[in-house]
C-alpha positions as CSV (number, residue, x, y, z in Angstrom):
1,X,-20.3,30.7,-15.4
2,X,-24.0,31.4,-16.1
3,X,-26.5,30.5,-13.3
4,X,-28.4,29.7,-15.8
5,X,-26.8,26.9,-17.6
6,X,-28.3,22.9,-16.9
7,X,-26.4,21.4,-14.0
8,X,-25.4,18.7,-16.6
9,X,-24.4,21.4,-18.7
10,X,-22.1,22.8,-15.9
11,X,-21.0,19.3,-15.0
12,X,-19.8,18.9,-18.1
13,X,-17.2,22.4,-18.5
14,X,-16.3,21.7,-14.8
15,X,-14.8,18.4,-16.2
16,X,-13.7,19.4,-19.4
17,X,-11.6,22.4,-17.5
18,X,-10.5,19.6,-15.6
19,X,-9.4,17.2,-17.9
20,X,-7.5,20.2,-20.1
21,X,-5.1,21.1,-17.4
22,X,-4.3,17.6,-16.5
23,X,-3.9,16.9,-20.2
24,X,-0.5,18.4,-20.2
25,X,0.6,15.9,-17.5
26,X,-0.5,13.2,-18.9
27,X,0.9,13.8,-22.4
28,X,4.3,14.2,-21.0
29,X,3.7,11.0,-18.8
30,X,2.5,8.7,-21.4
31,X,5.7,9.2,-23.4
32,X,7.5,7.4,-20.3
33,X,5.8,4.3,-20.9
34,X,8.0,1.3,-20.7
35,X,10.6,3.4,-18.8
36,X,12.1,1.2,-16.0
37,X,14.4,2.0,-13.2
38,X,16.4,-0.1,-10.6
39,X,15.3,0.0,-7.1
40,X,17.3,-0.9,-4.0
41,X,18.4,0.4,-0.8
42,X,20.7,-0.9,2.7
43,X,23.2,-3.1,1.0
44,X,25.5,-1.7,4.0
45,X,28.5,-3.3,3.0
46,X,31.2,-3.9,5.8
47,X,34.1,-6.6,5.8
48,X,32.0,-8.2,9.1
49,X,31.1,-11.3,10.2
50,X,27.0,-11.7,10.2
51,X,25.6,-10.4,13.4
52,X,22.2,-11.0,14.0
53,X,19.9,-10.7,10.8
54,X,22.6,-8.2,8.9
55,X,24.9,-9.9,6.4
56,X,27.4,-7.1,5.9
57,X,29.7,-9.2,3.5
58,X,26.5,-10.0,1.1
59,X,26.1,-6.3,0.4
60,X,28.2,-6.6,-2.3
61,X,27.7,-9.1,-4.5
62,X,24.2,-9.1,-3.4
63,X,24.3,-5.3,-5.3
64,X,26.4,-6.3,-7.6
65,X,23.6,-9.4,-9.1
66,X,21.3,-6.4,-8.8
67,X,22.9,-4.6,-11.1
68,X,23.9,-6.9,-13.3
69,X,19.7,-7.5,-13.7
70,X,19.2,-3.4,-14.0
71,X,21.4,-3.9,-16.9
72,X,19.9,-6.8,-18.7
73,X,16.7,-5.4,-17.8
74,X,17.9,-2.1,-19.9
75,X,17.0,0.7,-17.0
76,X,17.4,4.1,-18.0
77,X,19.3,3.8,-14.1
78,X,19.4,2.5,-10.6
79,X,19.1,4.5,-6.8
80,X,20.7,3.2,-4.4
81,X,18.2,4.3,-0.9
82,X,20.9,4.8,1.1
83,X,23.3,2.9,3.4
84,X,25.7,1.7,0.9
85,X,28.4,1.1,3.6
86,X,27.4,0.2,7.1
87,X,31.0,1.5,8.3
88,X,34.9,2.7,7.5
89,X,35.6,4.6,4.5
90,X,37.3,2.0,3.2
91,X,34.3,0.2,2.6
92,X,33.4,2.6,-0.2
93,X,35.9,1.1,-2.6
94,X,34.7,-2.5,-3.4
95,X,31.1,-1.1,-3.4
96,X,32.0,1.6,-5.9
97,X,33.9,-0.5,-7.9
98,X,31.3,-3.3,-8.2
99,X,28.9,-0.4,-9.4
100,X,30.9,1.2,-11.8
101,X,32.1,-2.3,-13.6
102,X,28.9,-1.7,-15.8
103,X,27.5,0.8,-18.0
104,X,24.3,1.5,-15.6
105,X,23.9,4.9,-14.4
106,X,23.5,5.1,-10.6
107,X,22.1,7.5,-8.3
108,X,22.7,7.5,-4.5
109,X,20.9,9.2,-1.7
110,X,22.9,9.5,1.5
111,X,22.4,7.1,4.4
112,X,23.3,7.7,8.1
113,X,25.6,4.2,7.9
114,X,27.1,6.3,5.3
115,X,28.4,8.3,7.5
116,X,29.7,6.0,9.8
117,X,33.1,7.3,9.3
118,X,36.1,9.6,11.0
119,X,34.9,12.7,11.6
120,X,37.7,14.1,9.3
121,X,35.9,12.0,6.9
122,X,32.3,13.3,7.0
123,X,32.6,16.3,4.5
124,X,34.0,14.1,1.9
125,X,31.1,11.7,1.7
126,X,28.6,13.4,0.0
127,X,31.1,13.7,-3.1
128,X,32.5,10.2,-2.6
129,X,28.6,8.9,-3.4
130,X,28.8,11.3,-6.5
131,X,26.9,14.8,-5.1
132,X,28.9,18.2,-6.1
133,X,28.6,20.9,-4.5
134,X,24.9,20.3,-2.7
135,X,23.6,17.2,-0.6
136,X,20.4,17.1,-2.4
137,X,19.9,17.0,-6.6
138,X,17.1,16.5,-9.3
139,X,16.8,15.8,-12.8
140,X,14.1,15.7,-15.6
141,X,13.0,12.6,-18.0
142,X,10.0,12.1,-19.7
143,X,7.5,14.5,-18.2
144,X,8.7,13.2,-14.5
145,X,11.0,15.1,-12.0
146,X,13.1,12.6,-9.9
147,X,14.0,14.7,-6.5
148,X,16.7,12.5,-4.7
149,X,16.4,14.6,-0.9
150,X,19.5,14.3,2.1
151,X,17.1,13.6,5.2
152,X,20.7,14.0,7.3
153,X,21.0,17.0,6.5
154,X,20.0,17.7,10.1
155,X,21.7,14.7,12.1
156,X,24.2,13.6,15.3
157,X,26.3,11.7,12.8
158,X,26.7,13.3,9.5
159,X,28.6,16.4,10.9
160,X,31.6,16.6,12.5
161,X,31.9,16.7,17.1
162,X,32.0,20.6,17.5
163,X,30.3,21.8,14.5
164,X,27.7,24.7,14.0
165,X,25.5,21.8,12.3
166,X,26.4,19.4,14.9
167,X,24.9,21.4,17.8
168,X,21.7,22.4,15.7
169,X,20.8,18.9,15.4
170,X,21.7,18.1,18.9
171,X,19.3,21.1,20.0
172,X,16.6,19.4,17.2
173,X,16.9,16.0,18.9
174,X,16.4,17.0,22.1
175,X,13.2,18.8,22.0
176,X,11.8,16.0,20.0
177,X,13.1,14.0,22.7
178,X,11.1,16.2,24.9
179,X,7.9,16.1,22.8
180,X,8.3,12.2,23.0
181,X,8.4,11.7,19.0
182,X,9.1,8.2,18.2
183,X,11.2,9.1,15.6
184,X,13.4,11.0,18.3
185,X,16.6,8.7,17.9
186,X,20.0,9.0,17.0
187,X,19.8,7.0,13.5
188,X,17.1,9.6,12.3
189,X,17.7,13.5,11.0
190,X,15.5,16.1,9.2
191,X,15.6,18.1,6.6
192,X,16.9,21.1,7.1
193,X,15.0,24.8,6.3
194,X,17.5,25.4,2.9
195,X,16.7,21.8,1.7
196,X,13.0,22.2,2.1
197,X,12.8,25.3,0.4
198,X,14.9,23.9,-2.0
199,X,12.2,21.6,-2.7
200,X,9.9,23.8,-3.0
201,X,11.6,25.4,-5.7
202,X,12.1,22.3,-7.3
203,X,8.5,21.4,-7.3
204,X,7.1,24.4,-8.8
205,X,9.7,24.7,-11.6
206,X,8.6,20.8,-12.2
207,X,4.8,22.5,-12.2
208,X,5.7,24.9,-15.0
209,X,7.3,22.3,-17.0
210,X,4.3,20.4,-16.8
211,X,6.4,17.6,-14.8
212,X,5.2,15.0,-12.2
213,X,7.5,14.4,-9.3
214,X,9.0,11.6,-7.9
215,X,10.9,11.7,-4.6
216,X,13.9,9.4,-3.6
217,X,14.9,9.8,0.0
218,X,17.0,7.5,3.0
219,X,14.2,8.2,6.0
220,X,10.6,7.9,5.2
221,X,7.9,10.0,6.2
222,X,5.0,8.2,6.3
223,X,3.2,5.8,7.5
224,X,4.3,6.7,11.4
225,X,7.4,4.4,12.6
226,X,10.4,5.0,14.8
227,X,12.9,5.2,11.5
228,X,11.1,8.6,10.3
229,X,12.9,11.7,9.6
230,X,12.2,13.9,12.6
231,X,10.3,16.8,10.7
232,X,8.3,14.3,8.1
233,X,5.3,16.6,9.0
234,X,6.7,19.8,7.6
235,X,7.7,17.5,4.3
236,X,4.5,15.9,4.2
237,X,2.4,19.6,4.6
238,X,5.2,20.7,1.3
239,X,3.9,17.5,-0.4
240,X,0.2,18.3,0.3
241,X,0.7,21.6,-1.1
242,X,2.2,20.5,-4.7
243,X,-0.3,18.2,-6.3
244,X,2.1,16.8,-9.0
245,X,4.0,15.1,-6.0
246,X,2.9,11.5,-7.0
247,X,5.4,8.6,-5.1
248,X,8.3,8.9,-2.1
249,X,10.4,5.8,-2.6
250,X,13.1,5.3,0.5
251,X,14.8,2.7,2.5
252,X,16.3,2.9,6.4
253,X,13.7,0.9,7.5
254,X,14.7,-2.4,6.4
255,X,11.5,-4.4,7.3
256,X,10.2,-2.5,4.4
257,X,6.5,-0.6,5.1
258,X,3.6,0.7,2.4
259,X,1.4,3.3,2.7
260,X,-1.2,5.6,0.5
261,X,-1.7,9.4,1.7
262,X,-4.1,11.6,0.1
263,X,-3.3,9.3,-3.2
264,X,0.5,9.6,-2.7
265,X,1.8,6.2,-2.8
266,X,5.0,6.2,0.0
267,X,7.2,3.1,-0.1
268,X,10.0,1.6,2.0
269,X,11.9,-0.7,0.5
270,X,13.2,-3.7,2.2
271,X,17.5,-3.9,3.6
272,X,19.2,-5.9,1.2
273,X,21.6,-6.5,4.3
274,X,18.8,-8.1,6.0
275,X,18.8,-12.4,5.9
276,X,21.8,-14.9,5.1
277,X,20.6,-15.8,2.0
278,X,17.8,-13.6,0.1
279,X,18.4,-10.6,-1.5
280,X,15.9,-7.6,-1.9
281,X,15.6,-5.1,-5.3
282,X,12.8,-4.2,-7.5
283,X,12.7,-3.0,-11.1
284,X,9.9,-0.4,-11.2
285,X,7.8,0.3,-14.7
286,X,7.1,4.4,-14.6
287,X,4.0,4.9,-16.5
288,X,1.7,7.6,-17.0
289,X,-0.6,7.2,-13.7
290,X,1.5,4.5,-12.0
291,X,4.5,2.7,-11.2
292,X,4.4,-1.1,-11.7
293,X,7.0,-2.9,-9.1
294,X,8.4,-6.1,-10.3
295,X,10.2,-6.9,-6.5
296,X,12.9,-9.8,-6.5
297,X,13.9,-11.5,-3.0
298,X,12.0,-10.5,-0.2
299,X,10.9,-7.5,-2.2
300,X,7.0,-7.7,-2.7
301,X,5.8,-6.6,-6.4
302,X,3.0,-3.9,-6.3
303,X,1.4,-1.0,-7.7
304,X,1.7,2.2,-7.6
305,X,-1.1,4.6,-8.5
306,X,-0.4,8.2,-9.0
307,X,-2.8,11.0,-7.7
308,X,-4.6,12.8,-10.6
């Protein structure tokens, strides 16, 4: 650009360059208006009787009513956050079956109570929740790329006693242990290496297609709290790098938690297990720079803005 041109002048072309190659985002977004999706995570169904604040019993037709809203709302689908079952393989069946009464498209990510099964048992889960041949998935609508991430990938629990996985997440724990991370527990994992750059993949494909991305995970990442995934700093520096990453949406944490990072909206949603007699879902509006949040139960409506 010429020195010579009027700082208005050069104001101006800065901004227009600007606005022309975020146009192509925003085109793609503004057709998604109205598009709503069903929001819930930690139903954690288990034939057991209440202990504490968890309600194991009410996951199910505590989901169920959720879904039945989803449909009369008319989502183009639900995700279930994780922790569909809080124990015993068995426990899969009523919950499935509930979900699959309707017509509403669900997507799962995978809990650690999801995995609270035989050891024999743990390879199977991932495809009993609907996943092929990968942990991990995404898919395309509207100008958005929904990215639904495995943050057990590295974990004690979702590998079998003796496993090469196993002992890599034993040797992970432990020297987060040692570094005295307080997300160094049991109930948390990481993504593993092939997953991340998995995702890095997936967000500059989503890039070339002119696509913003939306992640869907079990662990958060941010703000700091005990129930993070062990390496959220290595996902959040990934996240930092793509600027078309505009909202993580997750459960575990079923107190729920909110949080902006350099205009990236990250939100916990609330255990549906949690309470004898609330429940706690969300129907979320994806528009063009934000997601509106309609929250039911002890879920808090809210927006969220996208980055630019």
């Amino acid at each position: 650009m010429s020195a010579g041109l009027p700082q208005s002048r050069r104001r101006f072309l800065r901004q227009t360059a600007g606005a022309a190659l975020a146009a192509p985002f925003a085109a793609r977004g503004a057709a998604a208006a109205g598009f709503e999706i069903g929001l819930a995570a930690d139903a954690q169904y288990a034939d057991l009787a209440p202990a504490g604040t968890r309600f194991n019993r009410e996951g199910r037709p505590r989901l169920a009513a959720a879904a039945d809203h989803f449909a009369s709302r008319g989502v183009a689908f639900a995700v279930h956050l994780g922790d569909l079952i809080d124990r015993a393989w068995p426990s899969f069946d009523p919950m499935l079956a509930a979900l699959s009464a309707g017509r509403l498209a669900w997507h799962h990510v995978l809990g650690n109570h999801d995995f609270d099964v035989l050891d024999a048992e743990k390879p199977q889960v991932p495809a009993r929740l609907g996943f092929a041949a990968a942990r991990y998935r995404a898919f395309s609508r509207a100008g958005f790329r929904f990215v639904f991430l495995d943050t057990n990938d590295v974990s004690l629990y979702a590998h079998p006693t003796g496993s090469a996985p196993r002992a890599e997440a034993e040797l992970r724990l432990a020297a987060a242990q040692a570094a005295k991370q307080p997300s160094a527990k049991t109930w948390n994992g990481a993504v593993g290496s092939a997953q991340l750059a998995w995702l890095d993949a997936e967000c500059r494909a989503a890039a070339a297609a002119r696509e913003r991305v939306i992640v869907f995970a079990h662990h958060p990442v941010f703000p700091e709290n005990p129930h993070n995934a062990w390496n959220a700093p290595a996902v959040l520096e990934l996240i930092d790098r793509h600027r078309h990453v505009v909202a993580w949406l997750n459960g575990h944490n079923h107190a729920g938690a909110f949080a902006v990072r350099d205009g990236v909206p990250f939100l916990t949603l609330r255990g549906m297990v949690e309470t004898a007699d609330t429940t706690a879902f969300a129907v979320a509006q994806i528009l063009a720079d934000r997601l509106i949040l309609t929250g039911h139960g002890r879920e808090p409506s809210r927006e969220l803005v996208f980055r630019s």
